[in-house]
Every structure is written in C-alpha cells, then in structure tokens.
C-alpha positions as CSV (number, residue, x, y, z in Angstrom):
1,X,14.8,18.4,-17.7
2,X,14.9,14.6,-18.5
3,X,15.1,11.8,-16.3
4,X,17.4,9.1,-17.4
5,X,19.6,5.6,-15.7
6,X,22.4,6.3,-14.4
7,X,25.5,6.2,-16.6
8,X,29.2,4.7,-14.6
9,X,30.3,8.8,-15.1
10,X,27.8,10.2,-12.9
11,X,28.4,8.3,-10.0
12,X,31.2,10.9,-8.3
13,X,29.1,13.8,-9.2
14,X,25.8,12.0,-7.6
15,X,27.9,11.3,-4.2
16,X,29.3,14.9,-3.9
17,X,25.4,15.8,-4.1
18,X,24.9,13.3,-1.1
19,X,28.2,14.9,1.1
20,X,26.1,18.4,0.4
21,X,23.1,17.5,1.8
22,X,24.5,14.8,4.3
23,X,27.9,14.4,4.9
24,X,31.3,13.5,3.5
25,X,31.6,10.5,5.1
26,X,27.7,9.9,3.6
27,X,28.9,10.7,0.8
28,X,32.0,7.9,0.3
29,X,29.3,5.4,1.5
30,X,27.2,6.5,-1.3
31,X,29.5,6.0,-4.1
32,X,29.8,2.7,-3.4
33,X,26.3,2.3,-3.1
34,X,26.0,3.6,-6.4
35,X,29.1,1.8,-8.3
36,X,27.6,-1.5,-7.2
37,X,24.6,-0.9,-10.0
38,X,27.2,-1.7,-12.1
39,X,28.7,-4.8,-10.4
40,X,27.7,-8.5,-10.9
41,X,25.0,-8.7,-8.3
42,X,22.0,-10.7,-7.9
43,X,20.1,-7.7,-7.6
44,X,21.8,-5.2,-8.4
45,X,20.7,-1.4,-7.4
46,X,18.9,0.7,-9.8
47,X,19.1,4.5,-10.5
48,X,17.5,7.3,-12.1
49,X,19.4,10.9,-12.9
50,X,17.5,14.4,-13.0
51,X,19.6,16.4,-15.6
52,X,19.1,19.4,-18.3
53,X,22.1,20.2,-21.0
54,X,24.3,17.6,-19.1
55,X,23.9,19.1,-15.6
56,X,22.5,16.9,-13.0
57,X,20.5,18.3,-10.6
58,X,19.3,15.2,-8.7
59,X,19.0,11.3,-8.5
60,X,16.7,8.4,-6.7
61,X,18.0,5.1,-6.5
62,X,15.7,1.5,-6.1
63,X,15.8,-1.8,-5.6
64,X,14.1,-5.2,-5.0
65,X,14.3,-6.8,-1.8
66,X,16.0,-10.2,-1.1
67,X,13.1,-10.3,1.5
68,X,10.3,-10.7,-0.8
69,X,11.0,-10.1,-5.1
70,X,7.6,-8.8,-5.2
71,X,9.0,-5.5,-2.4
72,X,11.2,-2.6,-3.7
73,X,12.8,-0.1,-1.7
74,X,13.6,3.6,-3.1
75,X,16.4,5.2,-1.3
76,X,18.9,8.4,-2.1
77,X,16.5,10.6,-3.3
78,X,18.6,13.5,-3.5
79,X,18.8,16.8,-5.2
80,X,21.8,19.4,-5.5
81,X,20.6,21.8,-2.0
82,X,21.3,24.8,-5.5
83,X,18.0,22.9,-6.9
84,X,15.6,21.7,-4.1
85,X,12.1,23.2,-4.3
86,X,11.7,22.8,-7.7
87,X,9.8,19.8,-7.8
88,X,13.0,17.6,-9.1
89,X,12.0,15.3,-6.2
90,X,8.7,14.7,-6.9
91,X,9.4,14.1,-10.8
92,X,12.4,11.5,-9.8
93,X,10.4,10.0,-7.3
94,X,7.1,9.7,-9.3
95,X,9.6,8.0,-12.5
96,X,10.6,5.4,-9.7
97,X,7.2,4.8,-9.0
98,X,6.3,4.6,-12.4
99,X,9.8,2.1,-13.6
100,X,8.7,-0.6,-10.6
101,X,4.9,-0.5,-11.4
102,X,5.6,-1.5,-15.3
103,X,7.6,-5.0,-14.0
104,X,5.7,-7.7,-14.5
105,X,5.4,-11.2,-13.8
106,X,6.9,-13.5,-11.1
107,X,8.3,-9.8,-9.8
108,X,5.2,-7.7,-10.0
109,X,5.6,-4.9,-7.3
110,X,3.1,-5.4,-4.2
111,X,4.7,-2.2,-2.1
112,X,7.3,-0.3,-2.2
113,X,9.4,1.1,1.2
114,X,11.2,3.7,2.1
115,X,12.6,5.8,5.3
116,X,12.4,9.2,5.7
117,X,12.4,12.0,7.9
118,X,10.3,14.0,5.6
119,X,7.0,11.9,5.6
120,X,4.4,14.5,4.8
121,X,6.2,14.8,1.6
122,X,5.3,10.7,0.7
123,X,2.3,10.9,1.7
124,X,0.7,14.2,0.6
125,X,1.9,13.6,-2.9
126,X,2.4,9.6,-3.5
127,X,0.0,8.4,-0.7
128,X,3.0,6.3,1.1
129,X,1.8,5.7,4.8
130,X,3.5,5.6,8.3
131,X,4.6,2.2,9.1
132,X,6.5,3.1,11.9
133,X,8.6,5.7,13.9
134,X,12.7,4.4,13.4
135,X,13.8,6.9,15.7
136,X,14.5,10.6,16.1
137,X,12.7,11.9,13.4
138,X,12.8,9.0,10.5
139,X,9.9,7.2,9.9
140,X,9.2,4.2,7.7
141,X,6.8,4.1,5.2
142,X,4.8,2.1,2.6
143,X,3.0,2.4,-0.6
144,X,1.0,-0.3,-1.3
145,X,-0.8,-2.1,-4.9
C-alpha cells in the first residue's frame, strides 16, 4: 500500500467512503471539503490517499489554521468500513504527522489539533492529549512540538 496527495479523480470515491462511515448528507459536505484542495484559496486543504493497484482504501485530510500559521488541524481520517483494522489509519495518520513536521520556516508546526470521538486511538499511538470534552462523546485533542 502507498500513500500519496490526492489527485481531482479521487474526490467522489473519498466522499462515498465518508457517506459509509457517516452519512450521505456527510458525505456531500465532504466533497466539497475535498474539491476546495483544488481551488484558489489562501490556504487551501491538504490530503493524503491510502491506495494498493489503484484501489483506495482510505484518506486524511490537513490543514493550517488562519488562527495561528504555526497550528494544523488533521481532519477526515477515514477508511473504506471493508478495510478498518488494518492499520491504514495509523499509516495515513502518521504520514500527516510526518508532511507538517518537515515545513519549515515562518510556518514551522507548534501543534497539531484534531476532534475525535476515538481518543485513545491519538493518544496511545501519536501521544495527542485531551484538550477538552466537545460534547457527547468527541473530544478535542493536541499534539504538541
């Protein structure tokens, strides 16, 4: 399995993955999420495909924050519900990690954030920690440099 950027073509297949473990309305919100890594932004969103032979079995998106340049956030970490618990996660999620601690310079990453309703999962295997409880059962969470 390699991990590459996204390509324009993968963005239906990456929001049908999102309607599957979400919703289909989650899923329409997605797709735009994703086609705007292709727009003219400022800061445009970036994101990274799981795939094998041309199958794609997953994805995790990223992105600096308008907050603070030196904050990213990872969000739609997703894999095909076919695929999960095979570590496809972990290796997407540990690439992202890796792509925002190589910038360098004015935008050198100080922390990353993220929300989750599966913290034990950030923490036990990236070392992210509990910022605070957003509800129900998400929780945000921070990795710091």
């Amino acid at each position: 399995m390699k991990i590459r950027d996204l390509k324009k073509e993968d963005i239906l297949l990456l929001s049908k993955i999102v309607s599957l473990n979400y919703s289909k309305k989650y899923g329409e919100n997605s797709k735009k999420e994703i086609e705007a890594s292709f727009e003219n932004k400022i800061i445009p969103p970036k994101y990274l495909v799981a795939e094998e032979k041309g199958k794609i079995f997953g994805f995790a998106g990223y992105i600096q924050s308008w907050m603070d340049y030196s904050v990213y956030n990872i969000f739609w970490v997703n894999v095909h519900p076919d695929y999960q618990k095979q570590n496809i996660g972990s290796k997407l999620v540990k690439e992202v990690i890796k792509k925002i601690k190589s910038i360098k310079g004015d935008y050198k990453a100080k922390m990353i954030l993220l929300t989750t309703t599966k913290p034990k999962f950030y923490s036990e295997r990236f070392g992210f920690e509990i910022m605070s409880s957003l509800g129900k059962d998400e929780v945000l969470m921070s990795l710091k440099f």
